[in-house]
FIPAKOL-582279 format. One record per residue: x, y, z of N, C-alpha, C, O in turn; residue number from 1; chain. Coordinates in steps of 0.2 Angstrom, whole numbers. Example, Ala and Ser with C-alpha at 12.3 -4.5 7.8 and 13.67 -1.06 7.14 Angstrom:
<nc1 66&nc2 -28&nc3 39&cac1 62&cac2 -22&cac3 39&cc1 66&cc2 -16&cc3 39&oc1 71&oc2 -17&oc3 42&num 1&chaine A>
<nc1 64&nc2 -11&nc3 35&cac1 68&cac2 -5&cac3 36&cc1 64&cc2 0&cc3 39&oc1 67&oc2 6&oc3 40&num 2&chaine A>
***
This chain:
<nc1 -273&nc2 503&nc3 -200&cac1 -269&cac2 509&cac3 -204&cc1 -266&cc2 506&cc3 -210&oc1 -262&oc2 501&oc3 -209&num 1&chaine A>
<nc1 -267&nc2 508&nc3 -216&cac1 -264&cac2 507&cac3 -221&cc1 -258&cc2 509&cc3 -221&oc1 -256&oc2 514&oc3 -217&num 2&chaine A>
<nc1 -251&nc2 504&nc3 -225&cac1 -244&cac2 506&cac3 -225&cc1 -244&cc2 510&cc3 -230&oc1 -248&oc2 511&oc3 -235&num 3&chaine A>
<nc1 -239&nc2 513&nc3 -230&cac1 -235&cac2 517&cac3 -235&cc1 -233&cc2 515&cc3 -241&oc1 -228&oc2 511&oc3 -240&num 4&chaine A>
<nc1 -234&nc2 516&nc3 -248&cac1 -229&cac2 511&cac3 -254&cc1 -223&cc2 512&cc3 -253&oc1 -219&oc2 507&oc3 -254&num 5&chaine A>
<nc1 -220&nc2 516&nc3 -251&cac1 -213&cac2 516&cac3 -248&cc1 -212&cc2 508&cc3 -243&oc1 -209&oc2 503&oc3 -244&num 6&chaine A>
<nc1 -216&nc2 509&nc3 -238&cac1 -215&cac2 504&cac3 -233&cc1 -216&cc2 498&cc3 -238&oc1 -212&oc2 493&oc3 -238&num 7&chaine A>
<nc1 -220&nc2 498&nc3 -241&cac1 -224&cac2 491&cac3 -244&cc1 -217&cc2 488&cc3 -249&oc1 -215&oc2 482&oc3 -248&num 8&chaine A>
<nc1 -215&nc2 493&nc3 -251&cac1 -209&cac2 491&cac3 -257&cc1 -204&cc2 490&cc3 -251&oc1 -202&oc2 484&oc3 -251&num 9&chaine A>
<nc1 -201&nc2 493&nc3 -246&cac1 -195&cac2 491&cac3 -241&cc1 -198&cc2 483&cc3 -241&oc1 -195&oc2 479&oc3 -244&num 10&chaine A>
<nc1 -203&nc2 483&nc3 -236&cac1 -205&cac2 476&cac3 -235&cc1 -202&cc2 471&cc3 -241&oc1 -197&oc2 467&oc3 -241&num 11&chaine A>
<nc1 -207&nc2 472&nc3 -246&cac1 -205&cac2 465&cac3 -253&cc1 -197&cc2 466&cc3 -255&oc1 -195&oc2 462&oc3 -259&num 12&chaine A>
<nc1 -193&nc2 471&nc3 -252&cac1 -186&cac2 471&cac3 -255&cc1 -185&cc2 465&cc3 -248&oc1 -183&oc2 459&oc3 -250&num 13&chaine A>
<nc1 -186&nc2 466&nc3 -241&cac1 -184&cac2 462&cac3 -238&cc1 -184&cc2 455&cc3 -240&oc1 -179&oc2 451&oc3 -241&num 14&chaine A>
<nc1 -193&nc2 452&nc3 -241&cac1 -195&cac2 448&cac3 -242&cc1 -191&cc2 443&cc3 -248&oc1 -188&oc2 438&oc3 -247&num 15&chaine A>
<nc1 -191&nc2 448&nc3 -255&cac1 -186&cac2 447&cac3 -260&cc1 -178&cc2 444&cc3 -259&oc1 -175&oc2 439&oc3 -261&num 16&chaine A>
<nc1 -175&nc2 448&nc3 -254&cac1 -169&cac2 445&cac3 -252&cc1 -168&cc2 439&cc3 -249&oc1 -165&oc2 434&oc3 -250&num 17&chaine A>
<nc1 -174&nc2 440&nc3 -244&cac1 -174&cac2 432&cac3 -238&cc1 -175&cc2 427&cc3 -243&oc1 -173&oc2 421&oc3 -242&num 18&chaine A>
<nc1 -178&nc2 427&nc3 -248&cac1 -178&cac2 423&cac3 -253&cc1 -174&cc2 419&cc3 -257&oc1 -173&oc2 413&oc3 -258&num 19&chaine A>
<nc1 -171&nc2 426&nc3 -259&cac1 -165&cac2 425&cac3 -265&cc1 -160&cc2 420&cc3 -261&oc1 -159&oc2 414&oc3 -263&num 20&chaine A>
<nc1 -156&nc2 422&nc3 -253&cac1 -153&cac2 417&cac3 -247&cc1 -157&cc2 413&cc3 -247&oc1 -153&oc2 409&oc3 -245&num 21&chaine A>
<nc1 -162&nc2 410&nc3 -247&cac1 -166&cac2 404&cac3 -245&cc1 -164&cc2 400&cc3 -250&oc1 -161&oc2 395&oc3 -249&num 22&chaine A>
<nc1 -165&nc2 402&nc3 -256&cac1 -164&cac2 399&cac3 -265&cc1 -154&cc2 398&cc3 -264&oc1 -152&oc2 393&oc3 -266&num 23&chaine A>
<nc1 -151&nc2 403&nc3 -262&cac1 -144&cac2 400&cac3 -264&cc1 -142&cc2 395&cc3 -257&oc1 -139&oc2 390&oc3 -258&num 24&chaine A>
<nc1 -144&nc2 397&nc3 -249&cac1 -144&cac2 390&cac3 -245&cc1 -146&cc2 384&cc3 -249&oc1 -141&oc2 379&oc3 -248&num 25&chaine A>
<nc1 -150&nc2 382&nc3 -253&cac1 -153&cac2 378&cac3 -254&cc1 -150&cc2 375&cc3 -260&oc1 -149&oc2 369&oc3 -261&num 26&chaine A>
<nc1 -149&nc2 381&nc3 -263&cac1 -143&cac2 380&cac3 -270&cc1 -135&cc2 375&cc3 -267&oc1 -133&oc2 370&oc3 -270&num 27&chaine A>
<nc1 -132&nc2 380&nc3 -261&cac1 -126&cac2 375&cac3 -257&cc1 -128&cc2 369&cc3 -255&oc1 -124&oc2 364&oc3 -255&num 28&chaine A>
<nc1 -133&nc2 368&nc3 -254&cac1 -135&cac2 361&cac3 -250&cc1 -135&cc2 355&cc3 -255&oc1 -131&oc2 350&oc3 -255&num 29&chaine A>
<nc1 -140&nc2 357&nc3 -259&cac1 -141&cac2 353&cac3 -265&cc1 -133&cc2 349&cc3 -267&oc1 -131&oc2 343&oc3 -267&num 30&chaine A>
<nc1 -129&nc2 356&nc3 -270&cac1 -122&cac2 355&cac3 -273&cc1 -118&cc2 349&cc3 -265&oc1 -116&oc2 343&oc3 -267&num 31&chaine A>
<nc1 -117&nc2 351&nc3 -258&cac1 -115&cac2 345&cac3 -254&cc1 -120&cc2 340&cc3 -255&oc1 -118&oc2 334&oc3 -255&num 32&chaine A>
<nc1 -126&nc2 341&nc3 -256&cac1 -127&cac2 332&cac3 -256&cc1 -123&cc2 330&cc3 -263&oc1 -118&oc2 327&oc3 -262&num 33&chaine A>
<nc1 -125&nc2 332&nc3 -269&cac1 -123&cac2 330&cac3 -275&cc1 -117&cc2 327&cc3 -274&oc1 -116&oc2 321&oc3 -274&num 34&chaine A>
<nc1 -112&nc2 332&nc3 -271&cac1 -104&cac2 329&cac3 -270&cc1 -104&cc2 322&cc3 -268&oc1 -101&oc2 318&oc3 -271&num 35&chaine A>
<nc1 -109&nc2 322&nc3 -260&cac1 -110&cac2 317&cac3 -258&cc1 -112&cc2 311&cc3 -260&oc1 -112&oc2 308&oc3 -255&num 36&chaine A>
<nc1 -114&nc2 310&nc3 -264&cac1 -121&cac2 306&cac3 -268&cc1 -115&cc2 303&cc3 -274&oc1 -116&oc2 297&oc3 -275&num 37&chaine A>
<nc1 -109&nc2 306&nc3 -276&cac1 -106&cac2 307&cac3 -281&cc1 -97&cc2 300&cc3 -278&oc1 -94&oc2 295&oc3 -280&num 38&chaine A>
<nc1 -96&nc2 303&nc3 -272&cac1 -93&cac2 299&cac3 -267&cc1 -95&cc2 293&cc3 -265&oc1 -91&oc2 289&oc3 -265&num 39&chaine A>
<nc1 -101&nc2 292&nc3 -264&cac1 -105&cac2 286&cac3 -261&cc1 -106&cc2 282&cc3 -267&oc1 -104&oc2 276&oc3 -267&num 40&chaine A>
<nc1 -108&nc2 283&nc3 -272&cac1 -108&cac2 280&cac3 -278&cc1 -100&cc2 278&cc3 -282&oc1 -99&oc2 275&oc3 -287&num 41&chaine A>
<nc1 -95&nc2 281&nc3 -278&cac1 -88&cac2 277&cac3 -282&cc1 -88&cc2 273&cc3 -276&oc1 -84&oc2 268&oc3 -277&num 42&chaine A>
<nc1 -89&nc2 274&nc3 -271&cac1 -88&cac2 271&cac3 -262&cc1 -90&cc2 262&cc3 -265&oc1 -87&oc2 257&oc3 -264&num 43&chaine A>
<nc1 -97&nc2 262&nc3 -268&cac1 -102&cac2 256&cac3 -270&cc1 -99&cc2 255&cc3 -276&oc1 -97&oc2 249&oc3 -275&num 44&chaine A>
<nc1 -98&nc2 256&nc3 -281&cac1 -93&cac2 253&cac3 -285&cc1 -87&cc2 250&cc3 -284&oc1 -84&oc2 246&oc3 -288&num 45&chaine A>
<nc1 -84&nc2 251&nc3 -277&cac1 -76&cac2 250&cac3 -277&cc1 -80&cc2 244&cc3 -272&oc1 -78&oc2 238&oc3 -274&num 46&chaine A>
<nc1 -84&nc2 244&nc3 -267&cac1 -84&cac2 241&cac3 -264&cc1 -88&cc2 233&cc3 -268&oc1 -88&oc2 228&oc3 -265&num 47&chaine A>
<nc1 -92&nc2 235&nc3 -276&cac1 -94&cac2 230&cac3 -277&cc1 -88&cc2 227&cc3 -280&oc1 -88&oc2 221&oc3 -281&num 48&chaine A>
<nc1 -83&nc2 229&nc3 -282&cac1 -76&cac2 225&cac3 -287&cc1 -74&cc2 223&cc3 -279&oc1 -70&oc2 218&oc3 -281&num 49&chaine A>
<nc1 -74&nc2 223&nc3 -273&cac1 -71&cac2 222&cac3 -269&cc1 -75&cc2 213&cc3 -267&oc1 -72&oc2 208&oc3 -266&num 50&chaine A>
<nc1 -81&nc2 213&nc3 -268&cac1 -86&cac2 211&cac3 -265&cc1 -85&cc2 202&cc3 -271&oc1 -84&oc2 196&oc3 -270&num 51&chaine A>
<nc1 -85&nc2 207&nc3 -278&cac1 -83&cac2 200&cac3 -283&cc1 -75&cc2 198&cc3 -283&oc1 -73&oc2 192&oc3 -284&num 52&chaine A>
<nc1 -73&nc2 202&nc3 -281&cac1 -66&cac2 196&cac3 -279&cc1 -66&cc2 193&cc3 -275&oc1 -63&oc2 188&oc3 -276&num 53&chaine A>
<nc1 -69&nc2 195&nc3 -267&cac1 -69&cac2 190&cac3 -263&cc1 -72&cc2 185&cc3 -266&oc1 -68&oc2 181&oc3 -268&num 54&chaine A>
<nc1 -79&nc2 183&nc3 -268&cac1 -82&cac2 179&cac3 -270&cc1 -76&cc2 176&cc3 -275&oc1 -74&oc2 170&oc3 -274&num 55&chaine A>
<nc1 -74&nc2 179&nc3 -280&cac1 -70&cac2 172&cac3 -286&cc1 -64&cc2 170&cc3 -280&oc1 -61&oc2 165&oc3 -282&num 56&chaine A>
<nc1 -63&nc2 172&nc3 -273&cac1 -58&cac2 169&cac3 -270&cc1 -60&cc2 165&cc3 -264&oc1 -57&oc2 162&oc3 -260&num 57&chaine A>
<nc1 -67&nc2 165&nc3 -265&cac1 -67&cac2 159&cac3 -259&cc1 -70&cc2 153&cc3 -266&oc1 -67&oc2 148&oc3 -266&num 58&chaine A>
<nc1 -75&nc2 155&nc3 -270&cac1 -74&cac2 149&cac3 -276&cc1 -66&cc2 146&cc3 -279&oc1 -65&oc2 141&oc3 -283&num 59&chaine A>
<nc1 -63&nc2 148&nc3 -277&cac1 -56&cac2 145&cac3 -281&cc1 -55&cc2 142&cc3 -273&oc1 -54&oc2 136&oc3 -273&num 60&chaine A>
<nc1 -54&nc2 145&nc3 -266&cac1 -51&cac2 142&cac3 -260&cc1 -59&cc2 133&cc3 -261&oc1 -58&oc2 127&oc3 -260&num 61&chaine A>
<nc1 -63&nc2 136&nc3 -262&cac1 -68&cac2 129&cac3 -263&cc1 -64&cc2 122&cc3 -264&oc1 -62&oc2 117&oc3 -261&num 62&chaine A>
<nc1 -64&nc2 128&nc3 -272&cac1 -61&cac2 121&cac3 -277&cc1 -56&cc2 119&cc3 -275&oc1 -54&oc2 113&oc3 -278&num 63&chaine A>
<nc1 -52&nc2 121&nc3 -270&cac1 -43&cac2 119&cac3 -269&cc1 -45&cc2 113&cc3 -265&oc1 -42&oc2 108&oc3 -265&num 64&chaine A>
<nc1 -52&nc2 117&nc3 -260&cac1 -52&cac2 109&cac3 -254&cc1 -55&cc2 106&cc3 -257&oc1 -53&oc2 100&oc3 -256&num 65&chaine A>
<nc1 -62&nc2 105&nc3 -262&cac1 -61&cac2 99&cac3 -266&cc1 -56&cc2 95&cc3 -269&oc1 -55&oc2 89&oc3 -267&num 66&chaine A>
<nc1 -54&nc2 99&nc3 -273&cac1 -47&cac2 92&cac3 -276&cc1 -44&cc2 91&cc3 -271&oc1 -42&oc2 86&oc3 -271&num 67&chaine A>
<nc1 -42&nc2 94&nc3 -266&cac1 -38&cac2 91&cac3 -259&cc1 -40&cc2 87&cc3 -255&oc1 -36&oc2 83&oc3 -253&num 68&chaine A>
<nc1 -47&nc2 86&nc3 -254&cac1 -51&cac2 83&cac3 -251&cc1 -52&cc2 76&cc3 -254&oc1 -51&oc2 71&oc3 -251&num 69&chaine A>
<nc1 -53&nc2 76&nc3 -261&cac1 -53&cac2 70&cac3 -268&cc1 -46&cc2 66&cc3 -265&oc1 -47&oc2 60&oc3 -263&num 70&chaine A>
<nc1 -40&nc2 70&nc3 -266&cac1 -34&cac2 68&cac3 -266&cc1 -33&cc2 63&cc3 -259&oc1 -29&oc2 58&oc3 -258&num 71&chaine A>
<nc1 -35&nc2 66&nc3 -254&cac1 -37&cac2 63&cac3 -246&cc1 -42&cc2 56&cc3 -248&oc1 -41&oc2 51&oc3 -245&num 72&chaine A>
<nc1 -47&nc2 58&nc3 -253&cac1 -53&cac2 50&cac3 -250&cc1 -48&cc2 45&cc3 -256&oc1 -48&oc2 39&oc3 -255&num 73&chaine A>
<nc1 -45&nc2 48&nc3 -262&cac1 -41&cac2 43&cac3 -267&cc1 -36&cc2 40&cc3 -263&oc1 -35&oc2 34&oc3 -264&num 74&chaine A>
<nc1 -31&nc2 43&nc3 -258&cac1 -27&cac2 39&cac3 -256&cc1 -29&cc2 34&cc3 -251&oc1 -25&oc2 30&oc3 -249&num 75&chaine A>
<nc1 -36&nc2 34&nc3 -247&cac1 -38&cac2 31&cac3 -241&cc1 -39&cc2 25&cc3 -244&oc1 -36&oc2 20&oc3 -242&num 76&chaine A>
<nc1 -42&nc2 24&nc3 -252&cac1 -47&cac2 19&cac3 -255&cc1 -40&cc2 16&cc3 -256&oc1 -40&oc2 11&oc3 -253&num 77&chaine A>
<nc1 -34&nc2 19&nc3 -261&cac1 -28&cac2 17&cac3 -264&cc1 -25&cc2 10&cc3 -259&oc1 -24&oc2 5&oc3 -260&num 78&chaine A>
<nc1 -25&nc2 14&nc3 -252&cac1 -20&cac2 13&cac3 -245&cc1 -21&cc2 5&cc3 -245&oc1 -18&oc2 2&oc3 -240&num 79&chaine A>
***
């Protein structure tokens, strides 16, 4: 049995809507990821400024036990 173009156009008006909500669901989701993506990415930046300080501070704590260590084998030879 053939439908009705009435029925036919109800239909695609439905079809059109579940659509248009499928398109703006997907429109919200997008914008939380973005947010998200947005956060993570200053998250990785802070954590990389975090990452070269430790490092310039275990090179400086290095350096300190070298010349402390220098100053230990100089006074040994000195003694």
């Amino acid at each position: 049995m053939k439908k009705s173009v009435a029925s036919q156009i109800a239909e695609l008006h439905r079809e059109l809507e579940n659509a248009k909500q499928a398109y703006r669901d997907a429109d919200d989701e997008w914008r939380a990821v973005d947010v998200q993506y947005v956060s993570f990415k200053r998250q990785r930046e802070e954590l990389d400024v975090h990452k070269r300080d430790l490092a310039d501070e275990i090179n400086w704590r290095n350096r300190e036990i070298a010349v402390l260590e220098e100053e230990i084998s100089y006074e040994r030879t000195s003694a």
